[in-house]
matplotlib code that plots the C-alpha trace (Angstrom):
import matplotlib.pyplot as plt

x = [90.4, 87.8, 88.5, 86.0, 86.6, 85.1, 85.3, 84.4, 82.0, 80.0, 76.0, 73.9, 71.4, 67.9, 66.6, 69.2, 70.2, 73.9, 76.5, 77.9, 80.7, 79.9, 81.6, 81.5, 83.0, 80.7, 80.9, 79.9, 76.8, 75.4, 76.2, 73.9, 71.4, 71.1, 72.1, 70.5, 73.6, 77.1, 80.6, 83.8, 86.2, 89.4, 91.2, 89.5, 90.2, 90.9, 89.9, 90.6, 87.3, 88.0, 85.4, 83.5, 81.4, 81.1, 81.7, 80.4, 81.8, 79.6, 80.4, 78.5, 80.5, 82.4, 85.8, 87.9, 90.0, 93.0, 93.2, 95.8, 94.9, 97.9, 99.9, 97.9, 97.1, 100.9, 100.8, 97.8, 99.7]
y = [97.1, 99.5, 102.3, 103.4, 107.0, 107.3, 110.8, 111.9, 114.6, 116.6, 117.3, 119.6, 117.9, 118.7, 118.7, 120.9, 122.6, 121.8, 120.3, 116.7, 114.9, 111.7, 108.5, 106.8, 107.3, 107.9, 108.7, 112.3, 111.2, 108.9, 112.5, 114.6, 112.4, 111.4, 115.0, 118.5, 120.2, 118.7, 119.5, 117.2, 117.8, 115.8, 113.3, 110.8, 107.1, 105.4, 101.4, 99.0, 96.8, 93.2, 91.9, 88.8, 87.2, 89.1, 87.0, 88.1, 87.1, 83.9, 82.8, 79.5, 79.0, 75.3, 75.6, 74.3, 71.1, 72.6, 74.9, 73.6, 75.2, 73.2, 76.6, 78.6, 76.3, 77.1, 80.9, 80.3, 79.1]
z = [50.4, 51.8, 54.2, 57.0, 57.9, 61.7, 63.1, 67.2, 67.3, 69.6, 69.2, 70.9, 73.1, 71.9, 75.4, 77.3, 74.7, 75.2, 73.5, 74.1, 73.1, 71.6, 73.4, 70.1, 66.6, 63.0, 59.3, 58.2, 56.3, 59.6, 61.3, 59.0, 59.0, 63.0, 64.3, 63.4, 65.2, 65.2, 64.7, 64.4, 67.4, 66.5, 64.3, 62.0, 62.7, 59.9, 59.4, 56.5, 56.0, 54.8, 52.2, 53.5, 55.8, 58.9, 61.7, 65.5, 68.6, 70.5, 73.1, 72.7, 69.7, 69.8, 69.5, 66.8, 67.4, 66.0, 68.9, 71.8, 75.6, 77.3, 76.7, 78.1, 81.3, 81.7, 82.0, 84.4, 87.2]

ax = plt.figure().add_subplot(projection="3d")
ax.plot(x, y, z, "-o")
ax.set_aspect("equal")
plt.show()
């Protein structure tokens, strides 16, 4: 199984000239490449990637006939 190794970070804003925390998550070599100045400011979150098709949310998607709602309609109440 493969691991993803996403770490927060802060870069300096080429603009302004100050530094800004990220509000998401990357790899070290997506960092190097995207960023001229950047440092890693805390613990890296570790993932296990599954091999196979990816699959993305839709929510047009039809839903399968083995799922049962009634249980749910009961919580609803």
């Amino acid at each position: 199984m493969r691991t993803l190794v996403l770490y927060p970070f802060r870069f300096r804003n080429p603009l302004t000239g100050k530094w800004v925390r990220a509000r998401h998550k990357l790899q070290v070599p997506a960092l190097q490449r995207r960023y001229a100045e950047w440092e890693i400011v805390g613990q890296p979150e570790i993932r296990d990637v599954t091999p196979g098709p990816i699959e993305h949310f839709n929510p047009f998607r039809q839903v399968s006939p083995r799922v049962c709602i009634a249980p749910m309609l009961l919580y609803m109440r």
